[in-house]
Structure formats: C-alpha cells, structure tokens
N, C-alpha and C positions, 0 to 999 in steps of 0.2 A: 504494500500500500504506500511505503513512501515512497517511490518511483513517481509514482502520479500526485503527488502533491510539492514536490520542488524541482525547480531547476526549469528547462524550456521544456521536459515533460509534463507538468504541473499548469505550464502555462498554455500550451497544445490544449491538454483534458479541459482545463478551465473554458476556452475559447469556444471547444467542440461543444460543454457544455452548456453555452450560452447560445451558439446558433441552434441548437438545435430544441433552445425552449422560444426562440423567435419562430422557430420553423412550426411547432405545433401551434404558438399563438397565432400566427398567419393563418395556418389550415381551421382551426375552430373558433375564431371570430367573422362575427357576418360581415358581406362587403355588400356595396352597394355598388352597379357598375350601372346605374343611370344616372344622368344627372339632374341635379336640382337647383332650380334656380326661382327664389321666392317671388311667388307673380301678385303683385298689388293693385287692390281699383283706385284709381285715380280717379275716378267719378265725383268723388264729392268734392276736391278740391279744385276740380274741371268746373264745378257751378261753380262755388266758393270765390273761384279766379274770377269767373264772369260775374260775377254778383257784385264784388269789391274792386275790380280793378277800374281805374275811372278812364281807360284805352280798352280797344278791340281785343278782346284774349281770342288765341287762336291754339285748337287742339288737332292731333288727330280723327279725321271722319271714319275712320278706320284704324286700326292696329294692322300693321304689313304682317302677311300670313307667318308664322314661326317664329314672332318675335315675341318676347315677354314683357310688358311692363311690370318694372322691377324696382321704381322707385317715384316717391310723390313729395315733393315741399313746396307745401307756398306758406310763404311770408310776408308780414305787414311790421314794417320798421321808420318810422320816422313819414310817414303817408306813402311809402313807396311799396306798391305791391313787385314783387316776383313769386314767379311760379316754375319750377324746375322738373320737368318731368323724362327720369330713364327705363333706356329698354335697354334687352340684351338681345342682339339680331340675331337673325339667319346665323350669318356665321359665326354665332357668338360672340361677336363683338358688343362693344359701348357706342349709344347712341343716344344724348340727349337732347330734348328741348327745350330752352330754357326764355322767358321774358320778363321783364322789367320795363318799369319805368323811371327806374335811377337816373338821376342827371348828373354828372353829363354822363349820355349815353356812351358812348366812349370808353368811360371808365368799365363799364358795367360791359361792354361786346370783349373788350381788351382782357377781360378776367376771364370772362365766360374760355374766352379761346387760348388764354394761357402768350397769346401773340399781339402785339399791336402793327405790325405788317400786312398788308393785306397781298395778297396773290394772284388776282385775275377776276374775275367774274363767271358766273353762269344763269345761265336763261333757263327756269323751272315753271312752264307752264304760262308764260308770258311775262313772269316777277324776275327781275335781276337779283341774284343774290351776289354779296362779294365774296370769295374765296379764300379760308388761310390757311395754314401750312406748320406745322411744328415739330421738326422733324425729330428732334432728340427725343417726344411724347409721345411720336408715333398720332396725331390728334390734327384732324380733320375740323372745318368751321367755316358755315356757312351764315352770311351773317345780313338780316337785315335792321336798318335805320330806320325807322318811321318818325313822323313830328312828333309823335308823343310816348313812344316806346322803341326798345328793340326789341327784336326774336333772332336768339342763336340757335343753332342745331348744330350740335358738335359730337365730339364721340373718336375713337380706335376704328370705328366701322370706316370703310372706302366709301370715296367717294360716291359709287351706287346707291348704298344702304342708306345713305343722310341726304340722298337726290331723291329718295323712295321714303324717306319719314316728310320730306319738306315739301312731296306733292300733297301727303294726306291731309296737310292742317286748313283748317277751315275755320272762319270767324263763327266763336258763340256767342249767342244772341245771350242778354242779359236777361237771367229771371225776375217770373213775376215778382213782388213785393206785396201786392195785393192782397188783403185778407181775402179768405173762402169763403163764400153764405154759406149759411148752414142752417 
C-alpha cells in the first residue's frame, strides 16, 4: 500500500483517482442539450411606451420568425422616456431596439451604438437609416434622428437581421385614457 501513496506513484493513483470520479459525475448528472433562452412579453411596456412617451413609439408589427424577445426596459428619468427592447435572432445573435427622447439626441444614438462615427447609409423601405460600425464589438447600428426622438436598432446580429427587425417597426397608436361605462 505505500507504493500508491508516495512518490509520482501516489500522485498517478491520486490523478486516476480524481478523473475518474469526474468521469462518473459527467455520466450520472443530467445534461441539457437544448437550448434556452428566456422569452419575455414586452407587451405591457409596448403600451406603457405609447401611453407615456410624448413622441411616436414604434415597435415590432411582428416578431421575425425564430427570434426571441428576450429582454424589456422602459424608463422615465428626468421627463425622458426610453424604451429598450432585445431579441436573440435567427442566428443567435443580439439585436436590439432601443428609443428615446434624450436631448441631445446625439448623446443618446452615440451610446446606444457604442460609436459616434457614422458609416454610410441604407434605404429600408423608403426610411434612410445611417449606418455604424464597431469593429472591436463586433456591433452593428442603424440609426434614426427624428425632431423629437431617436430609434436605434443595434445588436452582434448582421447586417440582414437588424435590416429585418427595422422593417417590422411600426408606429403605436397611443391608448385610450378614457374611463369605460359600465
């Protein structure tokens, strides 16, 4: 028995020992080989948006097929609504949409994209959007200015994926306020 307890024999057994209490814990713990990725309604902060934002809040008309909403924040700070809303695409990538009406817009497109650079332009259904680019994030951003708001759409996702969230958005009509007879 001292053989196996000192010297590089001892430290072999020890070794052997331990792979092979990994190896049974591998074999009879459960695994999971699907993945999960927590899917959120966004729905109430989609009114919420349109109900408090004193600009056109614009959402997806659609969710693009295999994609997840995955994350919801809107916030009211200092009279400035934004509203942040992520998926995880197709490709599993990151893609969000995010708007404000921070002044200066500017500050608030520049964070959103992580870039104050812009890149080029693209034509999405007859709306110019501007283009930006960051390469060490790997982080895509399409960006629009309006008088009274921006909308980003940014994300890891290509270019396609954030050309394909930024057809779906659509202006929501602000709710009623109106009490209900009863």
């Amino acid at each position: 028995m001292g053989r196996f307890t000192q010297g590089l024999y001892g430290y072999a057994f020890a070794l052997f020992v331990c792979l092979a209490a990994v190896g049974v814990f591998l074999l009879i713990t459960p695994q999971s080989r699907t993945e999960h990725i927590p899917r959120v309604d966004f729905s109430i902060d989609q009114v919420n948006a349109a109900r408090t934002a004193p600009y056109e809040v614009v959402a997806p008309n659609r969710v693009p097929d295999n994609w997840v909403p995955n994350s919801s924040s809107l916030t009211q700070k200092n009279g400035v609504v934004t509203w942040r809303l992520g998926f995880a695409t197709a490709k599993r990538q990151h893609a969000m949409l995010a708007q404000s009406d921070e002044r200066p817009s500017a500050d608030f497109v520049n964070r959103m994209a992580n870039t104050d650079k812009p890149g080029g332009s693209r034509q999405i259904d007859g709306v110019t959007w501007e283009e930006r680019f960051r390469q060490d994030k790997n982080q895509r951003t399409l960006v629009r200015v309006l008088p009274d708001h921006a909308v980003v759409v940014t994300g890891s996702a290509d270019w396609d994926e954030l050309t394909a969230l930024a057809r779906t958005l659509a202006p929501q009509a602000k709710p009623s306020t109106a009490p209900s007879a009863g």
